[in-house]
N, C-alpha and C positions, 0 to 999 in steps of 0.2 A: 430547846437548845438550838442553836446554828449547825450548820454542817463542817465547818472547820473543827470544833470543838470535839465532836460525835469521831470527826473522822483519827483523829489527835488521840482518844482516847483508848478507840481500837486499836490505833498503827506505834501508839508511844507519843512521846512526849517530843525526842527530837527527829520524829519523820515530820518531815515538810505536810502541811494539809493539801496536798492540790489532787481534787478530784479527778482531774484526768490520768495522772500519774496510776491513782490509786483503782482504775480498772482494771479487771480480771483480762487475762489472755481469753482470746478466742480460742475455740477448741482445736481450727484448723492450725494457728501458730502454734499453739504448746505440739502437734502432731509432727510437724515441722521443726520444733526444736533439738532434740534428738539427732534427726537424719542431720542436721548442720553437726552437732558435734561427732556423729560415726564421720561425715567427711571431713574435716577437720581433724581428727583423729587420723582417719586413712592418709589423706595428705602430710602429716607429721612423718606416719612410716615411709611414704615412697622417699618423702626430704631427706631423712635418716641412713636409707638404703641409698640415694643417691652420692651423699655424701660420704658414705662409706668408700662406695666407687671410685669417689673422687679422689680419695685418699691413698686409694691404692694406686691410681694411674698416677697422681705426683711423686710416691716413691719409688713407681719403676723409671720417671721421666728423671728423678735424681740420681738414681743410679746410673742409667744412661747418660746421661751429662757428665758426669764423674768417671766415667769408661771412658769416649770419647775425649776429655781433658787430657787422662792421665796415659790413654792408648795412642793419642796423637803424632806425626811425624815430626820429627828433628832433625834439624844440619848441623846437630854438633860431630866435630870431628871430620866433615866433610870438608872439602877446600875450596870454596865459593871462587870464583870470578871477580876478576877487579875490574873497577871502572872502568879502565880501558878498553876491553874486552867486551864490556858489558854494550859501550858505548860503540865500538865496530858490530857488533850483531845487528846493533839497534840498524845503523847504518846501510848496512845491508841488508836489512828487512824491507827496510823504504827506498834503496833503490833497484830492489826486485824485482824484475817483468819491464822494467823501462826499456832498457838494451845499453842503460851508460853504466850500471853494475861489473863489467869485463876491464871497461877503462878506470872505471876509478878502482878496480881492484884487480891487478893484472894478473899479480902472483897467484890467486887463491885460488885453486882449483876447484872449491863448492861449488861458488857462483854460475850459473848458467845461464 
């Protein structure tokens, strides 16, 4: 008989015949086999225990977000400044430290 047929006969009917396929592990890979699946395994839990972590850090970051949002300052009811107002500060911000600040604002006693 051939070796296709021999090997067919052993392995089934629909295993592919290919002799190289159908050699045995070496004793050092099968010893090696194993330690890949404990770390593989071990790797699983730290992912798992990572993940956990992770989980808990984005529901305290949601909560913080959610405090921050809802604890934030507001100008309701305050009485804001109108343009006017807005636009002489500006004014006198930028003519500050020059020495023409006195003349173009004679009346105001801030300026200096």
């Amino acid at each position: 008989m051939n070796e296709e047929t021999e090997t067919a006969k052993v392995l089934g009917e629909d295993h592919p015949a290919n002799p190289q396929e159908d050699l045995p592990l070496s004793p050092k890979e099968e010893v090696k086999t194993p330690d890949l699946i404990d770390n593989a395994n071990n790797a699983a839990e730290r992912l798992e225990k990572a993940n956990a972590q992770l989980d808990l850090l984005i529901a305290k970051q949601e909560r913080m977000n959610v405090e921050h949002r809802l604890g934030g300052n507001t100008e309701a009811g305050s009485i804001g400044k109108s343009q006017d107002e807005r636009d002489l500060e500006e004014a006198k911000a930028f003519l500050r430290g020059t020495g023409l600040e006195k003349d173009a604002f004679p009346d105001d006693q801030d300026v200096e």
